[in-house]
C-alpha positions as CSV (number, residue, x, y, z in Angstrom):
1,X,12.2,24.7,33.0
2,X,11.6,27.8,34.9
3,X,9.3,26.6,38.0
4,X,6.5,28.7,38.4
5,X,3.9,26.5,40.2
6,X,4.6,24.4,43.2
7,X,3.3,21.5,41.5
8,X,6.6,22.1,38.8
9,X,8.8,21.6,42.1
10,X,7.6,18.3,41.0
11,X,8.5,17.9,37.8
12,X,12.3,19.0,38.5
13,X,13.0,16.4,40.9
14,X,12.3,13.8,37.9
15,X,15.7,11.6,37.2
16,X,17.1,13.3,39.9
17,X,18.9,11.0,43.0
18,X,16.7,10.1,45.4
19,X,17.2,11.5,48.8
20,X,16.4,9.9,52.2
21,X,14.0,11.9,54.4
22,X,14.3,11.6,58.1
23,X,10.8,12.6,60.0
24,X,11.2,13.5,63.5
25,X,8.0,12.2,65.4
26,X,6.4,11.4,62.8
27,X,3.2,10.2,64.8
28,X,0.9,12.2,62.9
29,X,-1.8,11.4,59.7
30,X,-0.2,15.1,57.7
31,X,3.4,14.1,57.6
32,X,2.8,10.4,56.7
33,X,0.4,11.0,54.3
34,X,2.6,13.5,52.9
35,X,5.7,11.5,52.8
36,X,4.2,8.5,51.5
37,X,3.2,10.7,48.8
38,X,6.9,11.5,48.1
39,X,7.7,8.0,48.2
40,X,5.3,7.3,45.6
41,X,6.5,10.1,43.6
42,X,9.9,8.4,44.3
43,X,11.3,12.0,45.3
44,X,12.5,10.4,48.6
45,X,12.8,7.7,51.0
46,X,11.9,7.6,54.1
47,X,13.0,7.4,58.0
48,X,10.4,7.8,60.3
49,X,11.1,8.3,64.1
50,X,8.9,8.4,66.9
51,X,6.1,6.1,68.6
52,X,6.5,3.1,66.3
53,X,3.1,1.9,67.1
54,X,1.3,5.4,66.5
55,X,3.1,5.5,63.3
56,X,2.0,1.7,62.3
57,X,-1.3,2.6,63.3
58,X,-1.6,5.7,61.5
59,X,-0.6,4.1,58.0
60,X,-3.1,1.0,58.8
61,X,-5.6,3.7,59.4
62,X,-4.6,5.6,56.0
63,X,-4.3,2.2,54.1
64,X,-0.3,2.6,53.9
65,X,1.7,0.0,54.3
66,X,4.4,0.8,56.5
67,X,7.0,-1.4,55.0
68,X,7.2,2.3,52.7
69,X,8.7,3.7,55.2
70,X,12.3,2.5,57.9
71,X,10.4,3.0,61.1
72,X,12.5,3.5,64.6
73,X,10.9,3.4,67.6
74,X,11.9,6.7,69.9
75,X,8.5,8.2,71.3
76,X,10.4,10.6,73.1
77,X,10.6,14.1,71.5
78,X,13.5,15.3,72.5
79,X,15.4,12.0,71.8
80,X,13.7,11.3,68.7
81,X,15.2,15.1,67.4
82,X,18.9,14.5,68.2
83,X,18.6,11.0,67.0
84,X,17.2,12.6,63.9
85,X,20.4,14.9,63.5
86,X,22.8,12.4,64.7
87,X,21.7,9.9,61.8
88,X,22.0,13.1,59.4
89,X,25.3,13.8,60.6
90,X,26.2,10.1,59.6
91,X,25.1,10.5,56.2
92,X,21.9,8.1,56.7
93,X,19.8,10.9,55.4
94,X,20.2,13.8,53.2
95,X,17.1,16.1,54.5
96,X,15.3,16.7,58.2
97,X,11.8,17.4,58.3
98,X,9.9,18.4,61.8
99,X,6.9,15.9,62.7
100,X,4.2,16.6,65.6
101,X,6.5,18.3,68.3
102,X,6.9,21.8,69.3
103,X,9.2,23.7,67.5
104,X,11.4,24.8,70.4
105,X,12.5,21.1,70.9
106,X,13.2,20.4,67.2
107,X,15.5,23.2,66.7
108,X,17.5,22.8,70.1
109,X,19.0,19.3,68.7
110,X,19.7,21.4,65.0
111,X,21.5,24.4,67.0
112,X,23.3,22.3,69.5
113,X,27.0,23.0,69.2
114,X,28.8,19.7,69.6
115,X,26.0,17.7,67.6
116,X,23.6,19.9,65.5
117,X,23.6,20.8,62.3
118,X,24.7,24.3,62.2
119,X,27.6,25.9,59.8
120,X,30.2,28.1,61.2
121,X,29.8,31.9,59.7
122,X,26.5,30.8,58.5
123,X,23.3,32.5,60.0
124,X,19.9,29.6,60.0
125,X,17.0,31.2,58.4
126,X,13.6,30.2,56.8
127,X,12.6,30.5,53.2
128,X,9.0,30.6,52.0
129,X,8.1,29.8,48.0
130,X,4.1,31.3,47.8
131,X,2.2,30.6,44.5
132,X,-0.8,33.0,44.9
133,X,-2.7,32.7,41.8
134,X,-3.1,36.4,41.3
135,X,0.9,37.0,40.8
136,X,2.5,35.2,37.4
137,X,4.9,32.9,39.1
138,X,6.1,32.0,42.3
139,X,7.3,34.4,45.1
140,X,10.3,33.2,47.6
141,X,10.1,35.6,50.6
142,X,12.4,35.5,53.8
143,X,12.0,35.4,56.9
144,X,8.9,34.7,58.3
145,X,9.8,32.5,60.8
146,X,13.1,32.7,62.4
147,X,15.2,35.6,62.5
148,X,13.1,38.4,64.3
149,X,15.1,42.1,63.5
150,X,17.9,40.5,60.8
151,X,20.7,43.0,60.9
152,X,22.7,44.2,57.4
153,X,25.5,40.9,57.5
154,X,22.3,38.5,58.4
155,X,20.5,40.2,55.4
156,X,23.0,39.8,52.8
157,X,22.9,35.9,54.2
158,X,19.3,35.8,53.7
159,X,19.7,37.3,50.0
160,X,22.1,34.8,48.9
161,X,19.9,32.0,50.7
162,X,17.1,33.5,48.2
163,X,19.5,33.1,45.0
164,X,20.4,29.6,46.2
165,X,16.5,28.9,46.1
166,X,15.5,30.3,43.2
167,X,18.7,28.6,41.2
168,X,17.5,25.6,42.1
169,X,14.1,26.5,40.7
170,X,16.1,27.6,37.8
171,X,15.7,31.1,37.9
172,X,19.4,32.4,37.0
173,X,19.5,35.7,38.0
174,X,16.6,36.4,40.7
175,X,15.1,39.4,40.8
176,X,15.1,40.3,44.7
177,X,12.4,43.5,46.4
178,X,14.2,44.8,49.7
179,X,11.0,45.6,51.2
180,X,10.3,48.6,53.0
181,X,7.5,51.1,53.8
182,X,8.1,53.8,51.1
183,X,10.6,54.1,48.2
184,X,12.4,56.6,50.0
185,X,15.3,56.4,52.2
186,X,14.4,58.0,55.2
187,X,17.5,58.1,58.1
188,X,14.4,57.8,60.6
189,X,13.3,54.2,59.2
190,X,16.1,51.8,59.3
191,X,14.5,49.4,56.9
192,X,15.2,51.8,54.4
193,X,18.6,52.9,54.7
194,X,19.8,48.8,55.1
195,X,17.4,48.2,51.7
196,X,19.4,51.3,50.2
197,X,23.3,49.6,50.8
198,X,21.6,46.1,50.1
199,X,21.0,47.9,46.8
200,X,24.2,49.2,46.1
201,X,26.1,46.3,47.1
202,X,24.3,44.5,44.2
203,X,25.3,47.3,41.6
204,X,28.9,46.7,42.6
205,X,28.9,43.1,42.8
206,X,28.8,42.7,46.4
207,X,26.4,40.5,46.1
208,X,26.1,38.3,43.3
209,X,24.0,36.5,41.2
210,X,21.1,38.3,41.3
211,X,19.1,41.7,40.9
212,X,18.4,44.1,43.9
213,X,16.5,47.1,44.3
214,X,15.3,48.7,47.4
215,X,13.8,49.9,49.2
216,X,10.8,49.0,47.8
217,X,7.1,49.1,49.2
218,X,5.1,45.7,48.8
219,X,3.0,47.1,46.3
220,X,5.8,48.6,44.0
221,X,7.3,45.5,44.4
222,X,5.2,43.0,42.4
223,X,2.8,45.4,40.9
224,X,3.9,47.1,37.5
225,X,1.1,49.6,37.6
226,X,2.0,50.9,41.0
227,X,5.3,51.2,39.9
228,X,4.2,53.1,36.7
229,X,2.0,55.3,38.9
230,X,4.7,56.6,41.0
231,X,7.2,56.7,38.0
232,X,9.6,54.2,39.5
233,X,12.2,52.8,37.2
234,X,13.4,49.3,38.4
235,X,14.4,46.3,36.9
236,X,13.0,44.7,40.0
237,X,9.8,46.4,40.5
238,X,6.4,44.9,39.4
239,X,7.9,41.7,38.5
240,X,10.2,40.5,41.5
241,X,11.3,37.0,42.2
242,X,12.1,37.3,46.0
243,X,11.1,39.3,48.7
244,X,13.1,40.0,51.7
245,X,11.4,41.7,54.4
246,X,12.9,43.6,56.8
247,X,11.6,41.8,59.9
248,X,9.3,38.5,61.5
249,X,6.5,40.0,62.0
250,X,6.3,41.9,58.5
251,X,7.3,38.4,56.4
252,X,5.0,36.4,58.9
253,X,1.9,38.5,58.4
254,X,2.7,38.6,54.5
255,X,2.6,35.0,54.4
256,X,-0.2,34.5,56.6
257,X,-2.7,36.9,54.7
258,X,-1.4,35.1,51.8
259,X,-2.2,31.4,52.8
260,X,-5.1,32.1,55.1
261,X,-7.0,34.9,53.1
262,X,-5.9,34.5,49.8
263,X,-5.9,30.7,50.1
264,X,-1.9,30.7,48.6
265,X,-0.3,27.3,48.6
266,X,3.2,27.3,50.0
267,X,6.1,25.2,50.6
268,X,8.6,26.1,53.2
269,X,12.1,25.5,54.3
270,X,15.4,26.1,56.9
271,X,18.4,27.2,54.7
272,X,22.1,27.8,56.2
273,X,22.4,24.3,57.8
274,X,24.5,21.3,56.7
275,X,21.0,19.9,55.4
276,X,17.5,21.4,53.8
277,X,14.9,20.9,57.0
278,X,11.4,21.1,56.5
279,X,10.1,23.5,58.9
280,X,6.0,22.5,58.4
281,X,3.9,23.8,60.9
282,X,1.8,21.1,62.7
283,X,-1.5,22.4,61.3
284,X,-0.2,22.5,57.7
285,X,-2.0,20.6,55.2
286,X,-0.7,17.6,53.9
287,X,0.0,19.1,50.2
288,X,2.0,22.1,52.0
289,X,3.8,19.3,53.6
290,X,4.3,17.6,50.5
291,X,5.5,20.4,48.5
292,X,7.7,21.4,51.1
293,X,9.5,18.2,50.8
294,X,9.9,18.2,47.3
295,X,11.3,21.7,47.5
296,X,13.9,20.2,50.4
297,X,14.5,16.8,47.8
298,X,15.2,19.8,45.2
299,X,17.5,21.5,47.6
300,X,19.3,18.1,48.3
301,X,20.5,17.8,44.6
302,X,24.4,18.3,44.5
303,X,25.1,18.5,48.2
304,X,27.5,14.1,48.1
């Protein structure tokens, strides 16, 4: 079954292993309430690390019991984070998920060199799975979050970090939009040229496992009748899987328009390290949370 709704996320993870969830300071009502969902859904268990009486008193206040959960008491942040990663690092838990800390402070203990969780030759970057209700199935869109001005070597990273996703949604050969402002490549805008090699790597089978085409403008890119309009012929065009874009602050207001303006649900993870990490904003919901754990449970499967 070819996901198409975050709620099918869901569905995939059924029979599947159960993973173990580790929550750094987990101290706030979102994150519990969104793990003890997964619990119940039996996609995880779950470690929670922080203020062990915050946390008890959250779930009291929720009505969850917190025999759910393994509970460790480390209130500080910046302990509770490397603890975290050490116990991943052990094995005693297959995906990381950031609580109510800054972000900063979470990722220092997964980029620290002697004890993080970092792969050598592998760049970290952030993938995004949108269902906006106007486009037929989901879109998975990188980066909006981590890597600021990706260069060509970081991009090809990012596109095969898109296949990997969408695989494990079980879409086999991802159709993937290197997005750009115009169709044309123009030596001038370097967005273009990059989208243009991206695009003929795939035709050689550089890259693998997929379908690119670029550049491509947003609109060309997952509208058919713009496509048609300007006579573009593309495989990808009007019906793409994935959307790379070809910098932060393009994918970020992307996905910002689509979550705050189009109302979008979304699910959201860190790809290139040893484990899937939840990357959840503070002030996401708790069913953003929860879906973003599932799609971390799904990303889980196969990696004994």
């Amino acid at each position: 079954m070819t996901a198409k709704k975050l709620t099918e996320i869901i569905e995939l993870l059924k029979g599947k292993v159960i993973r173990t969830l580790i929550v750094v300071c987990a101290n706030d009502e979102h994150s519990i309430l969104a793990v003890h969902q997964a619990v119940e859904l039996n996609l995880i268990k779950g470690i929670l690390i922080g203020d062990a009486a915050k946390i008890k008193s959250v779930c009291l206040e929720s009505g969850i019991d917190p025999g759910r959960f393994t509970i460790i008491d480390q209130p500080v942040e910046e302990l509770a984070a490397q603890l975290a990663v050490d116990l991943v690092n052990r094995g005693e838990g297959e995906i990381l998920m950031k609580g109510l800390l800054p972000t900063d402070k979470f990722m220092r203990a997964i980029l620290n060199k002697e004890r993080g969780l970092t792969q050598p030759g592998k760049v970290v970057s952030h993938v995004t799975i949108i269902e906006n209700e106007n486009y037929p199935k989901l879109l998975i869109v990188s980066d909006v979050a981590v890597i600021p001005l990706p260069d060509l070597n970081q991009k090809i990273q990012m596109i095969n970090y898109l296949v990997e996703v969408a695989n494990h949604l079980e879409i086999i050969l991802p159709k993937i939009a290197i997005i750009a402002p115009t169709e044309q490549v123009i030596q001038s805008i370097p967005s273009t040229t990059d989208a243009a090699l991206l695009a003929k790597m795939g035709d050689r089978g550089q890259i693998r496992g997929c379908i690119i085409d670029g550049p491509l403008a947003l609109d060309v890119a997952i509208d058919s009748e713009a496509a048609l309009i300007k006579g573009l012929k593309s495989a990808v065009a009007g019906d793409a899987d994935c959307l790379l874009f070809p910098n932060l602050e393009s994918g970020n207001v992307f996905y910002k328009v689509n979550t705050k303006l189009a109302r979008s649900e979304s699910a959201a993870i860190l790809v290139g390290t040893r484990v899937p990490v939840v990357l959840a904003s503070r002030g996401d919901t708790t069913r953003v949370k929860l879906f973003s754990i599932a799609l971390g449970a799904l990303m889980a499967q196969g990696r004994d």
